[in-house]
N, C-alpha and C positions, 0 to 999 in steps of 0.2 A: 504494500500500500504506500503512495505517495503521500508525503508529507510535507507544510512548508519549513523549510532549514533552521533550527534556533541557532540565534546570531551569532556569529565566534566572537570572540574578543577584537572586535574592528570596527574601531568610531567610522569607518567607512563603509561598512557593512550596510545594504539597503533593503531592510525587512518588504519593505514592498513588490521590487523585484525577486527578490527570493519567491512571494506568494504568487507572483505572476507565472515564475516557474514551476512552483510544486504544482498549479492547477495545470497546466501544461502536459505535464507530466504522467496527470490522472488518467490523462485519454489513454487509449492503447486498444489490443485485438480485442480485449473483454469487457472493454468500455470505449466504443466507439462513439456513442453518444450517450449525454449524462442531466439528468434536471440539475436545477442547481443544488439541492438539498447532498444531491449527490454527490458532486465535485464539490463540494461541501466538506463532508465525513470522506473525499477519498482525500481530500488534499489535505485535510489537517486544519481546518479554516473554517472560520463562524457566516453563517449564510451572508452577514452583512459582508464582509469581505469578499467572500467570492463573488455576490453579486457585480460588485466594482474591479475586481478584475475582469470576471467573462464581459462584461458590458466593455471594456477598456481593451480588450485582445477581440473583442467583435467588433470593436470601432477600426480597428487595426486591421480588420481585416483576415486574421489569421484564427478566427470560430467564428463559427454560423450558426444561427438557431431560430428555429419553427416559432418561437411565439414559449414556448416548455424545455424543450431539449437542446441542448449544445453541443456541437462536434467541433471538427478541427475541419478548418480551411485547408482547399490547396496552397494555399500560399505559406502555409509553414513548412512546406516542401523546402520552401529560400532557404532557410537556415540550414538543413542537413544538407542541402549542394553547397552551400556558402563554405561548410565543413570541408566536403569531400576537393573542393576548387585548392585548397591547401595543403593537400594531401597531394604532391604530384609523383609520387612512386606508386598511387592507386593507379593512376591513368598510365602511366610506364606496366604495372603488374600487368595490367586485367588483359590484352592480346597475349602474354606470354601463360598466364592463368588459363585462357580458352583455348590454347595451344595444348598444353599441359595436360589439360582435362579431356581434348579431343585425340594425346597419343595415349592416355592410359585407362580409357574407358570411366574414369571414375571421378568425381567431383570435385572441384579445387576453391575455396573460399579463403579470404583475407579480412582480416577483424585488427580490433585496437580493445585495447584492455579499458575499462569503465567500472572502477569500485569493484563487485566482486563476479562480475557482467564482461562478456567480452561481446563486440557489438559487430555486426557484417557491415564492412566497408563496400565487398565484392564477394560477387557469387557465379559462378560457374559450374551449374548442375549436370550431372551424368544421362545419361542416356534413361538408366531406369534408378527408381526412387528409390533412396536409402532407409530414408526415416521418416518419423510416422507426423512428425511435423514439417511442414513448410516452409523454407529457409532462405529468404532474400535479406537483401540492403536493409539495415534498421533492427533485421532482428536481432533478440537479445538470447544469451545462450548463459547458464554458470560455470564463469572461467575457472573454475579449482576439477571441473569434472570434464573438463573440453581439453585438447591438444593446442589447439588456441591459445587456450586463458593460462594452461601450465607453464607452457614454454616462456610466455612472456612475465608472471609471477614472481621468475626468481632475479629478474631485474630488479625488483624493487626493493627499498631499506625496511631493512629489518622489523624496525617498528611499523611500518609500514604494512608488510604483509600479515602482520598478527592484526593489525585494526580488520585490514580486508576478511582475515581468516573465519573473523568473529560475525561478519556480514555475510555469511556463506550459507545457502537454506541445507535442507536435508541430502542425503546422498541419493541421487535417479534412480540405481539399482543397488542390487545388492552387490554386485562386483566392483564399485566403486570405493575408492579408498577414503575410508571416511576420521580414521583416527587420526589426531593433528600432526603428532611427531612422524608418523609415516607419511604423511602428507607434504610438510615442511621438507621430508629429507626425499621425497620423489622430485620435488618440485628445486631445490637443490641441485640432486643429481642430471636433471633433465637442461641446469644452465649449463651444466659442467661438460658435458657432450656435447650441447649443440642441438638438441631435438626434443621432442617431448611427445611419448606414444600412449593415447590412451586407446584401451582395448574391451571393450561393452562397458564404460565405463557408466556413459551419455544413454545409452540404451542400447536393450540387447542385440547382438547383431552387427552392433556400428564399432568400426574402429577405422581410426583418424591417425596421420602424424601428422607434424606441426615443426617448422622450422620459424626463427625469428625474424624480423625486419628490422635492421639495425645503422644506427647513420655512420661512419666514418669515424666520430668517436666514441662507439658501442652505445647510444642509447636508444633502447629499443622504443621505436616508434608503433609498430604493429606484428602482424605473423601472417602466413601464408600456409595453408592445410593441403592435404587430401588423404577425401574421407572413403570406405568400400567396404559390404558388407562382408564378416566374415567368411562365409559359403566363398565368397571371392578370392577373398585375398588374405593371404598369409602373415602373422607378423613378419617371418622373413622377408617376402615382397614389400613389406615397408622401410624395413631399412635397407634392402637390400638396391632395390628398382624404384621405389619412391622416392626415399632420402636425397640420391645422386641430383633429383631433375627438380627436385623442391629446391635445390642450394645453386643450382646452374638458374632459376628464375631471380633468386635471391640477387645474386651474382649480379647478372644481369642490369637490376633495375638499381644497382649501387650508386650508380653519376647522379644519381637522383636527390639522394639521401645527404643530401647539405651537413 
């Protein structure tokens, strides 16, 4: 559930905008459209306040509402291209990602880590469906149980991945690694290589490897995947035939990486 942010310690901190974005926030697949009482309780915010934001982002243009109900404008489209326009190792990956995905039959996506959320930049689906959800630009996946979200995790400081760790919902299956110290030292071992293999971890069936996106002075900006159902592919096949042509993309789109 979204919430609006209590303020950090920052005389510049703007509780307002903050509310502007927790109701923002509320929309999503299972709330595509919401009365106000609604975006209400989903945002963390007293009807009077969310009235004057949605009235304030439907003057703006970016929600629309019947008279009852509020959804989200095309035009908040802006903002996630505005994102993705600064990202120019996305627009370098994604022919080499559709390249990728069209020599090895099987799916190739790139994300960016977001709290305990790693989020699709790019997507390049396979021929036949892997998993039991639908997976484009935008969506959201839990980076501690993704090859995605691992790989790029043990970038981060120390105190850093304990707040995230602590943000992390329950484990998807049961083969998923759910004990912290084991988790900590997978996600360790997975900088320490170079790759990050989760195996039915996401759900059953699915396994992924995951190499990082990194600029010139190691900070990792995003990751780049491919995901294929077990019956398919082998762990071997993934470090063996994956690994080589995920790091030849990586490789690749380096001049980019400022």
């Amino acid at each position: 559930m979204s919430s609006a942010a209590a303020p950090p310690p920052d005389k510049e901190f703007m509780a307002t905008l903050a509310k502007g974005l927790a109701v923002l926030g509320a929309f999503g697949s299972e709330r595509p459209a919401m009365t106000l009482s609604e975006a209400a309780a989903t945002a963390g915010l007293s009807r009077a306040a969310a009235r004057r934001v949605l009235r304030t982002l439907a003057g703006l243009g970016y929600i629309t509402h019947d008279g009852r109900r509020f959804a989200l404008a095309p035009r908040i489209l802006e903002l996630g291209f505005a994102y993705l326009s600064t990202q120019s190792w996305v627009d370098r990956a994604e022919p080499l990602m559709k390249e990728l995905s069209h020599d090895v039959q099987e799916s190739c996506s790139a994300a960016i880590l977001q709290d305990a959320e790693v989020v699709y930049v790019a997507r390049m689906p396979a021929p036949h469906r892997i998993m039991s959800v639908t997976l484009a630009v935008g969506t959201r996946l839990p980076a501690f149980y993704t090859a995605l979200g691992r790989v790029q995790l043990g970038f981060l400081a120390p105190d850093e991945l304990t707040r995230r760790l602590g943000l992390r919902g329950p484990p998807p299956t049961e083969g998923a690694v759910a004990d912290r110290k084991a988790l900590i030292a997978r996600i360790a071992a997975d900088r320490a290589q170079g790759y990050a293999i989760v195996d039915e971890e996401l759900e059953r069936g699915l396994r992924s490897i995951a190499v990082p996106v990194l600029t010139r002075t190691g900070v990792n900006v995003g990751a780049i995947n491919l995901s294929g159902h077990a019956s398919r592919v082998s762990l071997s096949d993934l470090r063996s035939h994956f690994l080589p042509k995920l790091k030849a993309v990586v490789e690749a789109i380096a001049p980019t990486l400022a």
